[in-house]
C-alpha positions as CSV (number, residue, x, y, z in Angstrom):
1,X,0.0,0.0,0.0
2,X,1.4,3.1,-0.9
3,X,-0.8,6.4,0.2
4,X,-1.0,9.3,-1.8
5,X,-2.3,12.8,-2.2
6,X,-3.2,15.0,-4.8
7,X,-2.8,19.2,-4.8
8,X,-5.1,21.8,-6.2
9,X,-2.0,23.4,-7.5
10,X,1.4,22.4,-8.6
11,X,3.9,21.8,-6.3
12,X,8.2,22.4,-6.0
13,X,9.2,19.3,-6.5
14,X,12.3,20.1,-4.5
15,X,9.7,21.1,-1.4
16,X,8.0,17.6,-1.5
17,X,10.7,15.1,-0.3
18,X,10.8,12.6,3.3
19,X,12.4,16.0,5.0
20,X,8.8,17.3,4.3
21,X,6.5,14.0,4.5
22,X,6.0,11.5,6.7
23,X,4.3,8.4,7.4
24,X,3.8,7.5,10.9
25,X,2.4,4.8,12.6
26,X,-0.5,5.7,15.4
27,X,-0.6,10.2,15.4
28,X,1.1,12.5,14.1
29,X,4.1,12.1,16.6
30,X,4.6,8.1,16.2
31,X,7.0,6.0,14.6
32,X,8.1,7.1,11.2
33,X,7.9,4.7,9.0
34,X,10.8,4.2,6.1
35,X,9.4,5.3,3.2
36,X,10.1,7.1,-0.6
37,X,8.5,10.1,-1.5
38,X,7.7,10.9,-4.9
39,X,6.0,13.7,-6.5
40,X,4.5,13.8,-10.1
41,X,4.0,17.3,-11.3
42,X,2.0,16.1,-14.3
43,X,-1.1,14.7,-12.1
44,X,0.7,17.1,-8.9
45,X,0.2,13.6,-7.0
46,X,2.2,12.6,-4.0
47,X,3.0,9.2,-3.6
48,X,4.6,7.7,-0.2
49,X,5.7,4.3,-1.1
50,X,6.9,2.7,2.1
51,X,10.6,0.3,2.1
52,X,8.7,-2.4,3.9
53,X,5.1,-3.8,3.8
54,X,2.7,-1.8,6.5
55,X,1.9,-3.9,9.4
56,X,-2.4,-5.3,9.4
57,X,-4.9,-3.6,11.7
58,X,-2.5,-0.7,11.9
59,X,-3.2,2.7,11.9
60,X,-1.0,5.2,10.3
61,X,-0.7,8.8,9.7
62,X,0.6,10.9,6.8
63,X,2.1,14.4,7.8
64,X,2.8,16.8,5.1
65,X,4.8,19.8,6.9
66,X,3.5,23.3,5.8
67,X,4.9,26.6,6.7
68,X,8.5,28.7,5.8
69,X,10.3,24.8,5.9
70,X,7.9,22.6,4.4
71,X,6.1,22.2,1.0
72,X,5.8,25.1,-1.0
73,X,3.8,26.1,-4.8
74,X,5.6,27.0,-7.7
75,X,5.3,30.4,-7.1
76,X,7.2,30.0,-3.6
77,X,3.9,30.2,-1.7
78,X,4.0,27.2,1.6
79,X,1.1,25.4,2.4
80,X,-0.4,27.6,5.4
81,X,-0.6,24.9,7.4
82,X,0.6,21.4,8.0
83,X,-1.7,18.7,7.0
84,X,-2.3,15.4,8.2
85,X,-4.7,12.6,7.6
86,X,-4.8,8.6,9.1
87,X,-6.2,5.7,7.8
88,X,-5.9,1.7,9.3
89,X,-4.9,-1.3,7.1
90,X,-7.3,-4.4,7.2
């Protein structure tokens, strides 16, 4: 399972690395989990594609840092906040 996301607007590509996503397991503040971030600016999707298979009946959390040090538009804008969304393997 690999989560992704998709942005209203095109994204740096240099902005949108594992400095600036994370998958956790539990909350925002859990584990991190291992995992390779790539973006594609022709569909402006995020993909987190984890080293190892995620655990079953585990939640996780993906964190995308906003802000001065996280991920920013084309144009240099940041997202104004961070943003974070869970979900739970069966």
């Amino acid at each position: 399972m690999s989560p992704t996301a998709t942005f209203s607007d095109s994204q740096d590509p240099n902005t949108v690395t594992s400095a600036t996503v994370k998958l956790r397991v539990g909350g925002a503040t859990g584990t991190p989990v291992t995992a390779t971030v790539v973006y594609d600016p022709r569909s402006r999707t995020l993909i987190i594609d984890p080293v190892s298979s995620l655990s079953s009946k585990t939640a996780y959390t993906v964190v995308i840092e906003g802000g001065t040090s996280g991920v920013k538009d084309l144009a240099s804008n940041a997202l104004a906040t961070t943003f974070t969304w869970s979900f739970r393997t069966e």
